[in-house]
C-alpha positions as CSV (number, residue, x, y, z in Angstrom):
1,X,148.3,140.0,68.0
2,X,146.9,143.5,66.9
3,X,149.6,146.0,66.3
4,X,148.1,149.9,65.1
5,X,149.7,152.2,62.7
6,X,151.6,154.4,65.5
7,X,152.9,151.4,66.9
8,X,150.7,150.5,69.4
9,X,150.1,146.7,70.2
10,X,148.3,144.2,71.8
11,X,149.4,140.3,72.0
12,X,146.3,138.2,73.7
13,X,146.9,134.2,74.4
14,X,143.1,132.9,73.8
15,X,144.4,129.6,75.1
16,X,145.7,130.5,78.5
17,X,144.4,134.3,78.9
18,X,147.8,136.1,78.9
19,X,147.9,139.5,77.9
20,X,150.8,141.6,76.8
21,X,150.9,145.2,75.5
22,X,153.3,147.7,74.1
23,X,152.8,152.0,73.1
24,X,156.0,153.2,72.4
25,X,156.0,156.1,75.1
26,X,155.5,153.3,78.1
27,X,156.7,150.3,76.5
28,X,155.7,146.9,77.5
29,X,153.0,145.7,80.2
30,X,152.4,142.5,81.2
31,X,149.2,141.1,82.5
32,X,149.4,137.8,84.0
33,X,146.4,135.1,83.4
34,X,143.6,135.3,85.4
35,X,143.5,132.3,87.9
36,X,141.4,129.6,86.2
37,X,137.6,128.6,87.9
38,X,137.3,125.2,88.2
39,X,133.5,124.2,88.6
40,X,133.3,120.7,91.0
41,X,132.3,118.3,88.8
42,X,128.6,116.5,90.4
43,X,129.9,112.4,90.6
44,X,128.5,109.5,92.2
45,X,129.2,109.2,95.7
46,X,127.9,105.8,96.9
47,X,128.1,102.5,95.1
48,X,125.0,101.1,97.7
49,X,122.5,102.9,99.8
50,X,124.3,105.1,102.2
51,X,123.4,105.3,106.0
52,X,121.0,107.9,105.2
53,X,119.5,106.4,102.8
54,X,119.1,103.5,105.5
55,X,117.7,105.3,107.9
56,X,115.0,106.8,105.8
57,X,114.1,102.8,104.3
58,X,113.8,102.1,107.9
59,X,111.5,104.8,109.0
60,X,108.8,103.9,106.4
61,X,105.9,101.3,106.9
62,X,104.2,99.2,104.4
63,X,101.8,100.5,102.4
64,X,98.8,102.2,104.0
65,X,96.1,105.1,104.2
66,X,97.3,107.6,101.4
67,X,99.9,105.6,99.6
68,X,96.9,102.5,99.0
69,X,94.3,105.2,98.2
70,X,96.9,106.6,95.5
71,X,97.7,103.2,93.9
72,X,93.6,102.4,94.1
73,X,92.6,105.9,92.8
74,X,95.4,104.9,89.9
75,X,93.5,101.9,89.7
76,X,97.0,99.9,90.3
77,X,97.5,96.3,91.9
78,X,98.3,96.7,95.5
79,X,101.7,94.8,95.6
80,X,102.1,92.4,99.2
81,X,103.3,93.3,102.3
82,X,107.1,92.9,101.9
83,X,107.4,94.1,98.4
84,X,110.3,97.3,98.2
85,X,107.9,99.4,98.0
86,X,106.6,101.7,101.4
87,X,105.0,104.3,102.8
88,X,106.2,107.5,104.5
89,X,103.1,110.0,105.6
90,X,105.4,113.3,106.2
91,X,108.4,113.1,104.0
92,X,110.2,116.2,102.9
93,X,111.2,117.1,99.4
94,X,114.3,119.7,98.6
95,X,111.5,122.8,98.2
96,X,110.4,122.6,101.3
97,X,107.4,120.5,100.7
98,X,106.8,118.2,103.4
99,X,103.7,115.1,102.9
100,X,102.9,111.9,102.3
101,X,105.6,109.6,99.4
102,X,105.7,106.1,98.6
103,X,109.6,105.2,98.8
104,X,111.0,102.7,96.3
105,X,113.6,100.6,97.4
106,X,116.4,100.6,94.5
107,X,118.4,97.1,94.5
108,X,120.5,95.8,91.8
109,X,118.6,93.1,89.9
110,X,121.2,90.1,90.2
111,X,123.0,90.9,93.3
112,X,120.3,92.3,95.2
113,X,123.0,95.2,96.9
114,X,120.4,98.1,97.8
115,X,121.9,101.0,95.3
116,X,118.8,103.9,95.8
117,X,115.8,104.9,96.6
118,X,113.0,106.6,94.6
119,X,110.0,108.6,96.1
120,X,106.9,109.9,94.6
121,X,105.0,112.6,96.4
122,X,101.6,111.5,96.7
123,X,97.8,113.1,97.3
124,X,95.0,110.1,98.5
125,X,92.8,111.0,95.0
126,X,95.6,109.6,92.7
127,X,97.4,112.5,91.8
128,X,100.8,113.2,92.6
129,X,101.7,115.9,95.3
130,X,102.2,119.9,93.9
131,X,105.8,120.0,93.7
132,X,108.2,120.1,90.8
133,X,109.5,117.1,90.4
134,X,106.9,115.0,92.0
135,X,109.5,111.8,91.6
136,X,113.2,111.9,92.8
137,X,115.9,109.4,92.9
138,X,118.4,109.4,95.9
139,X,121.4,112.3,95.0
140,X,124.8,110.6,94.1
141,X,123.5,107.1,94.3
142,X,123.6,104.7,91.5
143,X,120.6,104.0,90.0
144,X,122.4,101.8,86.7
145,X,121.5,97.6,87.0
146,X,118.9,98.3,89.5
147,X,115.0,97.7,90.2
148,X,112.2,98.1,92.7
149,X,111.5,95.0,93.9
150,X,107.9,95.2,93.9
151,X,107.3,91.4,94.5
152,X,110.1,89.7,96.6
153,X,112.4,87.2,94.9
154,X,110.6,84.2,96.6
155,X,107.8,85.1,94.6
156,X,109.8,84.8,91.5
157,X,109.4,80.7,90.4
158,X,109.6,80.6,86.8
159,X,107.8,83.9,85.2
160,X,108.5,87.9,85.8
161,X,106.5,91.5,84.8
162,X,108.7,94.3,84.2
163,X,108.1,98.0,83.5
164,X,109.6,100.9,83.3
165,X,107.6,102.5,86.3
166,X,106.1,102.1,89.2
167,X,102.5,102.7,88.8
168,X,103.0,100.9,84.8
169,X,104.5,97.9,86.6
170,X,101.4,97.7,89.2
171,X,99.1,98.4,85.7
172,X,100.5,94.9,84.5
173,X,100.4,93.0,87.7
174,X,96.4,93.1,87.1
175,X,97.1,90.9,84.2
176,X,100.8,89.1,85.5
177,X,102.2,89.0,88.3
178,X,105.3,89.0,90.0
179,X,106.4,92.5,88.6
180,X,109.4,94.8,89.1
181,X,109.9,98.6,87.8
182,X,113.1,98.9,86.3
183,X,112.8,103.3,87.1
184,X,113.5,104.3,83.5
185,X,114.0,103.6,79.8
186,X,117.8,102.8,80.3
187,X,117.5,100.6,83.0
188,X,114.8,98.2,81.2
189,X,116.9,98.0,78.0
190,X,119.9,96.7,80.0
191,X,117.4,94.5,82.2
192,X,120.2,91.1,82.3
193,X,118.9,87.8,82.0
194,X,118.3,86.5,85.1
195,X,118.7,82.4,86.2
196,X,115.4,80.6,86.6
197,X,113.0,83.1,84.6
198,X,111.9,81.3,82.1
199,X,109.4,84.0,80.3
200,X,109.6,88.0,80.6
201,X,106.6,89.8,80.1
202,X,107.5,93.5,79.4
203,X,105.0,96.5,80.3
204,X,106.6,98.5,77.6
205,X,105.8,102.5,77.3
206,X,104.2,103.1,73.8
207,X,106.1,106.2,73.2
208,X,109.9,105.9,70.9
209,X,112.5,105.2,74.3
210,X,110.1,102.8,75.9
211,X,109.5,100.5,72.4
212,X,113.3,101.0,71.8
213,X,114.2,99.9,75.4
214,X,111.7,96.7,74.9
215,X,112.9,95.6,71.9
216,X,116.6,95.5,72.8
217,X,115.5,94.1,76.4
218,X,113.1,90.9,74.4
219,X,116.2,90.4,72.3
220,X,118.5,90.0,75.0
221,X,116.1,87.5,76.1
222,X,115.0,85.5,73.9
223,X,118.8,84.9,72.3
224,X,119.6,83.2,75.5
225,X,116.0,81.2,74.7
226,X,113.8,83.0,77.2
227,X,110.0,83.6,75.8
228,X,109.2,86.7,76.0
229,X,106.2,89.0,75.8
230,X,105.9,93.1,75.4
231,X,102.5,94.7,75.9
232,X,100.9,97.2,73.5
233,X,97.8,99.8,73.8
234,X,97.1,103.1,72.2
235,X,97.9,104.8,75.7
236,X,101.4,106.0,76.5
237,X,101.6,103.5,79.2
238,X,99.5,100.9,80.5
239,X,98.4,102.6,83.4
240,X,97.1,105.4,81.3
241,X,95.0,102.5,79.8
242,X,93.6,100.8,82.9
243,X,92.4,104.2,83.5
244,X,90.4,105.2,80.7
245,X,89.0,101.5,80.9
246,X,88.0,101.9,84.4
């Protein structure tokens, strides 16, 4: 409240915006509170893959023409034919951009639901398309507990490779093999201990998230007496090391 010296005043509500004020020749005036914005909040829409994200799993092929010469030019393990991870040679991204993306199917890792998918614009000389961002998950999906797939489950008898990306993943299956990305930091750390894996080999990103993410992930693990590995080398990832070795 501001009242002058010729008795003049102003009473302001900072909590709900209501205004009131008084000069002695007029007397009071009220102005009512503006009507509140409310902003929609962004949530998660879809527990699994919606239909559209269906659709767009089904339209893509296995890997072929640019997406192999992207993974070879990467110097990356081509995974097999009925791995979760495709091809789609003219898919669009949200600026307009329309080419050639390898399309991760998301599933969760102990149910196998399908949650998401991820895509990566691609060119055939290794380098990912010119658009900003060159990687995109599905909108309002969840991505939380899941992983691409990029060996099938029946290839999974007693050992498993995990990373937190794609082309990192495909780095360590030169080495190990089955492997799975787990997308990001977050989703590695929380990777659960799954029946019948009996040793974890982790294709951990040498920067402060990935070795954090490792660590908690091996310890998970080897409290429930798993063995477990985690990879080092000087390069960020280990597909930044394949590639200066190649």
């Amino acid at each position: 409240m501001t009242i002058e010296a010729d008795g003049k005043g102003v009473a302001h509500c900072f909590r709900c915006a209501f205004t009131e004020s008084y000069r002695p020749d007029r007397g009071a005036r009220q102005q009512a509170a503006p009507t509140p914005h409310i902003k929609a909040l962004t949530t998660q829409k879809h527990e699994v893959l919606s239909n559209y994200g269906r659709e767009l799993w089904s339209a893509c092929t296995p890997l072929s023409g640019v997406a192999v010469a992207y993974l070879k030019a990467r110097q990356c393990c081509i995974p097999p034919g009925d791995s979760d991870l495709r091809f789609h040679p003219a898919l669009k991204h949200p600026t307009g951009h329309t080419g050639p993306a390898l399309v991760g199917l998301i599933t969760d890792a102990r149910t196998c639901q399908p949650l998401s998918l991820h895509r990566t614009w691609i060119q055939d000389d290794g380098n990912k398309a010119d658009v900003d961002p060159p990687r995109l998950l599905s909108g309002g999906h969840r991505k939380q507990g899941g992983v691409i797939r990029l060996w099938p489950d029946e290839a999974v008898t007693g050992g498993l490779g995990i990373a937190e990306g794609i082309e990192t993943a495909l780095s360590l299956a030169w080495a190990y093999a089955p492997v799975w990305a787990c997308i990001d930091a977050g989703n590695l750390a929380a990777f659960p201990v799954l029946p019948g894996i009996e040793v974890l080999t982790i294709g951990a990103d040498n920067d402060a998230a990935g070795a954090a993410s490792a660590k908690l992930c091996a310890q998970h693990w080897a409290i429930a007496d798993r063995e477990v590995y985690i990879s080092k080398q000087a390069e960020n990832d280990l597909n930044d090391a394949i590639k200066e070795a190649a």
